[in-house]
BALO-977184 format. One record per residue (C-alpha): residue number from 0; x, y, z. Coordinates in nm, 3 decimals. Each point is the difference from the previous one (the first is absolute). Layout:
N
NUM, X, Y, Z
...
end
This chain:
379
0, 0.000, 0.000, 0.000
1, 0.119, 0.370, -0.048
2, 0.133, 0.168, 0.259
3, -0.239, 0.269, -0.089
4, -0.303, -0.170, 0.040
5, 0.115, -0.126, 0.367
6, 0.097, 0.346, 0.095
7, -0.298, 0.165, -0.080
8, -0.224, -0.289, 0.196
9, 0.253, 0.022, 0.297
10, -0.129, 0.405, -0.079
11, -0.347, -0.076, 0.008
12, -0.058, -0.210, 0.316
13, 0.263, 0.235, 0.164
14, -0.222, 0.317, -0.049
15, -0.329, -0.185, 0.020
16, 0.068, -0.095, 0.347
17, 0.130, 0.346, 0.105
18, -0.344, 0.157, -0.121
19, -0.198, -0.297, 0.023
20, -0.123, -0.006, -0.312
21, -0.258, -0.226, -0.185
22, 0.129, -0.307, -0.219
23, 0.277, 0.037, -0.220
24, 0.056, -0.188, -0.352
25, 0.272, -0.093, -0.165
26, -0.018, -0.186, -0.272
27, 0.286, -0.251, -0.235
28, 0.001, -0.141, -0.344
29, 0.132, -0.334, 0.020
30, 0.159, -0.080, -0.344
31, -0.023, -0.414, -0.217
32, 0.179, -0.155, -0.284
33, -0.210, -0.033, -0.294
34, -0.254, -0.258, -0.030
35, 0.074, -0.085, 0.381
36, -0.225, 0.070, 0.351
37, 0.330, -0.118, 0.215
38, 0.142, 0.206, 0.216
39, 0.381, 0.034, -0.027
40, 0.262, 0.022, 0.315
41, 0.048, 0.365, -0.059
42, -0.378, 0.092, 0.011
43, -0.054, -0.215, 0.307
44, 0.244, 0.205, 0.171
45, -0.149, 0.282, -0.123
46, -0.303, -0.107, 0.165
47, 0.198, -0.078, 0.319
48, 0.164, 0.310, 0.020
49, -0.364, 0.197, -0.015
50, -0.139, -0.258, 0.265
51, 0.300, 0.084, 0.240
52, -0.085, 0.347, 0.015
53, -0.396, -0.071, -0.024
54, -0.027, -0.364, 0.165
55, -0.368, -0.131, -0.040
56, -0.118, 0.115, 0.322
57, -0.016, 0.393, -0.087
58, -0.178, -0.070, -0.321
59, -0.373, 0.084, -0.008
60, -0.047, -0.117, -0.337
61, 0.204, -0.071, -0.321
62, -0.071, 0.000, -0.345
63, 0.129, -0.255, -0.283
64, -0.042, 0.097, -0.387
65, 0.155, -0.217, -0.276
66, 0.099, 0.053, -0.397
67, 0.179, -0.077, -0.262
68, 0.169, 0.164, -0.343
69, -0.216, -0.022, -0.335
70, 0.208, -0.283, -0.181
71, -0.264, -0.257, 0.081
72, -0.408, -0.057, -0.048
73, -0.208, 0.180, 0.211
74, -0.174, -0.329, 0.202
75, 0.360, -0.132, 0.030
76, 0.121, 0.325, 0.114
77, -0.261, 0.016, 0.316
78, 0.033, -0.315, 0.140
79, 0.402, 0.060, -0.024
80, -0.098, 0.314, 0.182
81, -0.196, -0.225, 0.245
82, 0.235, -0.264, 0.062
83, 0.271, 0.307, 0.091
84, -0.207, 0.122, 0.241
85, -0.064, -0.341, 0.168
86, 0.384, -0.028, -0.004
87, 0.031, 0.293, 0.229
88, -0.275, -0.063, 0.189
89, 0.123, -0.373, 0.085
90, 0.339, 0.184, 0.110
91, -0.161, 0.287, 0.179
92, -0.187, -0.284, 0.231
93, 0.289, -0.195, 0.051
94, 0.166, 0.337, 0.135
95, -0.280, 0.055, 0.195
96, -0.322, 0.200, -0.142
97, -0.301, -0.138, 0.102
98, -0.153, -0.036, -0.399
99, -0.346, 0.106, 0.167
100, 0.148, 0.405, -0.009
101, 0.136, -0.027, -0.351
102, -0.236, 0.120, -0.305
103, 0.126, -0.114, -0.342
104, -0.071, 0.023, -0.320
105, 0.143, -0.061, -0.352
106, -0.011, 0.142, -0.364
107, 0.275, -0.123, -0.246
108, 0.104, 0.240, -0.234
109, -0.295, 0.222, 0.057
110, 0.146, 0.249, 0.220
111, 0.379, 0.102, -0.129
112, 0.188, 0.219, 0.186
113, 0.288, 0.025, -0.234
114, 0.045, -0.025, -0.383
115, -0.047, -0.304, -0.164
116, 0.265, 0.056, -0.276
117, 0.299, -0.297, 0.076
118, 0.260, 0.280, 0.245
119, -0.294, -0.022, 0.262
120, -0.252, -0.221, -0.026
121, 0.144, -0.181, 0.266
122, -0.057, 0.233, 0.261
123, -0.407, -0.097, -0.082
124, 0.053, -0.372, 0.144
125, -0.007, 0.124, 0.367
126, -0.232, -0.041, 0.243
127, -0.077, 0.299, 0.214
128, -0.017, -0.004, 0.401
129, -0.134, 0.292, 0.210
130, 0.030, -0.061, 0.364
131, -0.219, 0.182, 0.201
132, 0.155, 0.055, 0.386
133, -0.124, 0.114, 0.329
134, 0.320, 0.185, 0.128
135, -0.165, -0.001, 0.403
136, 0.053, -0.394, -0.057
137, 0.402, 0.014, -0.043
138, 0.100, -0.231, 0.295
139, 0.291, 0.103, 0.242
140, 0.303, -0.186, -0.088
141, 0.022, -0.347, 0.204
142, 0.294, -0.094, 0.217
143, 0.221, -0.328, -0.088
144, -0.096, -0.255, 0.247
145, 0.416, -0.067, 0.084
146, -0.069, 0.380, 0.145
147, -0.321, -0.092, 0.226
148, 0.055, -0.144, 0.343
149, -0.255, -0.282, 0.015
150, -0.134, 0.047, 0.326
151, -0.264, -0.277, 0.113
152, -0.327, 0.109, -0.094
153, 0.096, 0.149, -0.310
154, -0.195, -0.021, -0.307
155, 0.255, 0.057, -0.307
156, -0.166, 0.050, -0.350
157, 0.279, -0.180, -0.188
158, 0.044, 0.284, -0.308
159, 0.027, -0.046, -0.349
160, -0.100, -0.368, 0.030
161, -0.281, 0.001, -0.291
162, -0.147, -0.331, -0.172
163, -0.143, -0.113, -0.347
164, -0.332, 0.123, -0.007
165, -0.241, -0.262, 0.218
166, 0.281, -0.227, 0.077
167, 0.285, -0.073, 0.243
168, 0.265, -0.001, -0.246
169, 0.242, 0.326, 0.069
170, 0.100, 0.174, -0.273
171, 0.378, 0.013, -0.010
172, 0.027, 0.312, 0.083
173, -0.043, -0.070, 0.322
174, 0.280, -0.202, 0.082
175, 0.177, 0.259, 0.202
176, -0.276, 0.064, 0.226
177, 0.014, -0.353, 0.075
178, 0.354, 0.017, 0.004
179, -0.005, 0.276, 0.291
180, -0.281, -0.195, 0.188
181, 0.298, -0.266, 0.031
182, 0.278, 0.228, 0.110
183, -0.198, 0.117, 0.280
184, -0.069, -0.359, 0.121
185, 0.389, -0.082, -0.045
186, 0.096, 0.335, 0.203
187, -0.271, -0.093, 0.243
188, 0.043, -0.383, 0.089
189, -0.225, -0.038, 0.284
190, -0.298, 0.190, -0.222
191, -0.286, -0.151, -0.025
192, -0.300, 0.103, -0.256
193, -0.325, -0.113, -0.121
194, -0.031, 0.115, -0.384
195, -0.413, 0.104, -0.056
196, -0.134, -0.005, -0.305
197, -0.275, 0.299, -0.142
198, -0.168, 0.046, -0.311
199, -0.267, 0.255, -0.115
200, -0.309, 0.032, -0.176
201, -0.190, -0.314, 0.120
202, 0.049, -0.327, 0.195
203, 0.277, -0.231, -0.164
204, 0.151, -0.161, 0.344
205, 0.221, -0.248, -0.250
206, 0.133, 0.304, -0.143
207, 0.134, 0.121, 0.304
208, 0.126, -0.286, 0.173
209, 0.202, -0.089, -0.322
210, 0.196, 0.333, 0.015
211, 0.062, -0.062, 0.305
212, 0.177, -0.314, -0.046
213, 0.195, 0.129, -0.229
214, 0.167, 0.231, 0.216
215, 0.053, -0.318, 0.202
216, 0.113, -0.208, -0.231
217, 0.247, 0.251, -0.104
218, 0.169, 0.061, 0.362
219, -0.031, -0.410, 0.059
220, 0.237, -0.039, -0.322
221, 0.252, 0.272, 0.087
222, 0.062, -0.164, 0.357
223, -0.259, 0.125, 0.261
224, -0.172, -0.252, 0.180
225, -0.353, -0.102, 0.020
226, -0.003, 0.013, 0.362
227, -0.001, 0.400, -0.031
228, -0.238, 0.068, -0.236
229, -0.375, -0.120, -0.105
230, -0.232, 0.154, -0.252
231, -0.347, 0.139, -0.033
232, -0.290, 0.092, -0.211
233, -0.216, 0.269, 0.086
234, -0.222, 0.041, -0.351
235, -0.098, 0.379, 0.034
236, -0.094, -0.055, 0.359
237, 0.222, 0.311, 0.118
238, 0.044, 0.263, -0.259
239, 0.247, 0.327, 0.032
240, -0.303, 0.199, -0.121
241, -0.345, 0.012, -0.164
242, 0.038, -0.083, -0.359
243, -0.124, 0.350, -0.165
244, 0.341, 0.010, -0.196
245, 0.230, -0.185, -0.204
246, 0.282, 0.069, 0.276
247, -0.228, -0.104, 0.249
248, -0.059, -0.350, -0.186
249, 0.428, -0.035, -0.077
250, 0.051, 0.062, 0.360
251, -0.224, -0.301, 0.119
252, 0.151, -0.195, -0.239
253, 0.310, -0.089, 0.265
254, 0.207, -0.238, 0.195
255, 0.067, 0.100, 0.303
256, 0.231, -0.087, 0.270
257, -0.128, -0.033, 0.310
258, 0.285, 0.002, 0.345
259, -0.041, -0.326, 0.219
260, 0.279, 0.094, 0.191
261, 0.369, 0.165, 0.020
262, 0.217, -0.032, 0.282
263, 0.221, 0.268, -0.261
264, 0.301, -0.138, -0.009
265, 0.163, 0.105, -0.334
266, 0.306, -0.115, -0.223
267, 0.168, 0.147, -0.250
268, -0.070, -0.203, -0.307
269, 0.204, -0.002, -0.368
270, -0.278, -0.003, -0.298
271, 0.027, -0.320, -0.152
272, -0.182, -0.133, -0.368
273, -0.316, -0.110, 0.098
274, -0.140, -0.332, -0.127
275, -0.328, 0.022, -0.193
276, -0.168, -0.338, 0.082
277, -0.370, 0.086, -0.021
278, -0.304, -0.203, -0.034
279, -0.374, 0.113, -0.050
280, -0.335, -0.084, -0.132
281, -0.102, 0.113, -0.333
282, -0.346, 0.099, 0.106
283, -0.299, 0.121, -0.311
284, 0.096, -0.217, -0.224
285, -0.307, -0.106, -0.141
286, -0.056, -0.230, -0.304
287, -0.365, -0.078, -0.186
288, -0.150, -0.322, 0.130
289, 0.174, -0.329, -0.139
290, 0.225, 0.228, -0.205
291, 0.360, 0.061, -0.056
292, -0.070, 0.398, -0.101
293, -0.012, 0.268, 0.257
294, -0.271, 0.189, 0.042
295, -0.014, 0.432, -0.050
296, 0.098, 0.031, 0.368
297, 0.269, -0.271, 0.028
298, 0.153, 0.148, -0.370
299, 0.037, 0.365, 0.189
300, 0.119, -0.103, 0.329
301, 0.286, -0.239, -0.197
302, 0.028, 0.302, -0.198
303, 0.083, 0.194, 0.349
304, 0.254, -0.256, 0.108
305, 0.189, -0.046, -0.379
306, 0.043, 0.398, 0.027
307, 0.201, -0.015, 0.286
308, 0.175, -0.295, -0.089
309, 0.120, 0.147, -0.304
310, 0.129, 0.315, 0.190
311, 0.198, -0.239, 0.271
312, 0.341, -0.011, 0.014
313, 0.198, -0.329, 0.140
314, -0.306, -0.208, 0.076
315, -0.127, -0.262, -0.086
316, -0.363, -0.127, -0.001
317, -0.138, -0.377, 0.022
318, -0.332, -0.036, 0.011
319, -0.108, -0.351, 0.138
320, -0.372, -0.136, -0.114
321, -0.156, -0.244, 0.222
322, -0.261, -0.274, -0.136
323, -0.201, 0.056, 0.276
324, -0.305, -0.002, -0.212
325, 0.094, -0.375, -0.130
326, -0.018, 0.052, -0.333
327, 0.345, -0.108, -0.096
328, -0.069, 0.109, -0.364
329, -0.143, 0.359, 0.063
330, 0.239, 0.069, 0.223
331, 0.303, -0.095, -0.241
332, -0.210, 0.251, -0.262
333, -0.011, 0.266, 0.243
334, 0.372, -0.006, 0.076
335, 0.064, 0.010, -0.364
336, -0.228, 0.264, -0.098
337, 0.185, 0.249, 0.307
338, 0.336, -0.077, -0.163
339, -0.117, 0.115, -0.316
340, -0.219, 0.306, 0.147
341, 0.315, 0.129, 0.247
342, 0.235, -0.018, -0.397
343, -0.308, 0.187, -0.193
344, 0.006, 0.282, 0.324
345, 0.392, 0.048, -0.133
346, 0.128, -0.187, 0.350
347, 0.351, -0.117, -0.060
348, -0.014, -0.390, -0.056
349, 0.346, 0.000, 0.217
350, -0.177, 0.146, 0.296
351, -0.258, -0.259, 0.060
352, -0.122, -0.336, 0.022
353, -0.394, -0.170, 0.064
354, -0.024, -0.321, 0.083
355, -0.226, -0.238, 0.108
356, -0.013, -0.153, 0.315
357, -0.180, -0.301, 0.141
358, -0.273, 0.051, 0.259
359, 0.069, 0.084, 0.367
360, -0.158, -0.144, 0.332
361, -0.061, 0.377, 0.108
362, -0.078, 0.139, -0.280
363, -0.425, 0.041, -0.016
364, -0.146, -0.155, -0.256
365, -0.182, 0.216, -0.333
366, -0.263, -0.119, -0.215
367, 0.230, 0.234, -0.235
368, 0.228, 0.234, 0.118
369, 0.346, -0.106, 0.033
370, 0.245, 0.097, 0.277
371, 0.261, 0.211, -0.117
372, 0.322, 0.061, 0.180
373, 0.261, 0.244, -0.087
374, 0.373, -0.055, 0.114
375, 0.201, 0.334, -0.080
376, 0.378, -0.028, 0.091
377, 0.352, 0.147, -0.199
378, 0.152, -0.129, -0.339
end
């Protein structure tokens, strides 16, 4: 991104919040290749950078229009239009925005902003974002936990920790929160910590419980013992706030760390590499009855978990499917058929596996949905 766009954002919330003005926009064209809706590595960071400076919890709304250049039919044109905005709107959830506060729309070659002539037609096969913020909702900056004092009783939002959308998988950029969550229980020896588990926007009690293992599962791999931690699931029994705004909803959305106990002794502790040994449930996967093809919702949340697979860096993904709907056959489909949907979604072929697995004792039975469990660890 231009430094010029950043700086004049940075300009905006600064002098919104000093008068406490009403929303602010700003708005980015996000540029494609020809004849292609996927996003490249530069405009993802693009995106990123914008979403530093305006995270998803300050937005009120945003807006998502697609086109395209001339060189093609009209029909074809629109639904190229369309399939760019579902692009960004796939990545854009992944990052965080709750789809429910984004309006799209699209019109192919209908609406150029440049010349068509061949020096800069290209500029046409953007898709434009306008981001409308609430500068009151810029949070205070959060401490790193190595710099809080764990006291018992404490209840410690663990920051930056965010998941794909309706499941406990973290994206990977959250890594080094995890990774400071362990320093503190190195430093800390005799700490002991019960991990809780929140979401928002209605009851999903698996939902939390699984991000809370995670956490868990995490510490248990780098070396801390069982014996001082334990996990919990609290749905959205306990929110922060009353979900009026989208940074109320992202702030329920949490693991937190609750204080057992520390007698506060402290050592002095040398960063070492962590090991990324993580196992989770693939939950939403839903296929049509006695089918190997997913249906709408199952094709968008494995849409959710291919995008940040393909952004990941050093980690590899094996998903394990369990016949636990003994149908040997439709389950051996169904493996299949996610191989060849994670290559279609542009998902390195080096940076995964699926496999089929025989059924479990304690796994529950499904007249047709099969258990699917996710091991991510490093290549």
């Amino acid at each position: 991104m231009k430094i010029k766009i950043l700086s004049v954002l940075i300009f905006v919330l600064t002098q919104s919040l000093v008068a406490q003005e009403i929303d602010s926009m700003v708005t980015l064209e996000v540029n494609f290749q020809l004849d292609s809706h996927f996003l490249s590595k530069s405009e993802k960071r693009r995106i990123d950078s914008l979403l530093e400076v305006a995270p998803p919890e300050i937005l009120n709304r945003l807006e998502i229009y697609g086109h395209t250049d001339s060189l093609a039919g009209l029909e074809y044109n629109k639904q190229l239009s369309k399939r760019r905005v579902q692009s960004i709107l796939t990545y854009l959830v992944y990052r965080g925005i709750d789809p429910l506060s984004v309006k799209t729309d699209h019109y192919g070659e209908e609406n150029p902003k440049y010349d068509n002539g061949p020096d800069e037609r290209h500029k046409n096969r953007r898709v434009e974002l306008s981001l409308i913020i609430d500068p009151s909702l810029v949070p205070p900056p959060e401490q790193k936990l190595t710099d809080l004092e764990f006291k018992e009783g404490d209840k410690i939002r663990i920051p930056k920790l965010n998941f794909v959308g309706n499941q406990p998988i973290p994206v990977w950029q959250s890594y080094p929160s995890l990774s400071e969550l362990l320093m503190v229980m190195q430093q800390y020896p005799q700490l002991k910590i019960e991990l809780q588990g929140h979401v928002c926007c209605g009851d999903d009690y698996e939902l939390s419980v699984e991000r809370a293992k995670v956490v868990y599962y995490f510490l248990k791999a780098n070396g801390i013992s069982p014996n001082r931690m334990a996990y919990k699931g609290f749905s959205n029994s306990k929110p922060l706030f009353r979900e009026r705004t989208e940074r109320d909803k992202a702030m329920n959305r949490r693991v937190e760390v609750y204080v057992v106990s520390n007698p506060g002794e402290k050592l002095e502790v040398k960063p070492e590499k962590d090991i990324i040994d993580i196992q989770t449930p693939v939950l939403n996967i839903k296929f049509f009855p006695s089918k190997g093809r997913l249906m709408p919702s199952g094709d968008f949340m494995l849409e959710l978990i291919a995008e940040m697979m393909r952004e990941s860096e050093g980690l590899y993904y094996d998903f394990k499917v369990f016949d636990n709907i003994n149908n040997s056959g439709l389950t051996s489909q169904r493996v299949s058929m996610l191989k060849r949907k994670l290559q279609q979604l542009k998902v390195e072929r080096t940076k995964f596996t699926v496999r089929k697995m025989e059924n479990r004792n304690n796994l529950p039975s499904s007249d047709n949905d099969n258990f699917i469990l996710l091991k991510i660890s490093q290549r």
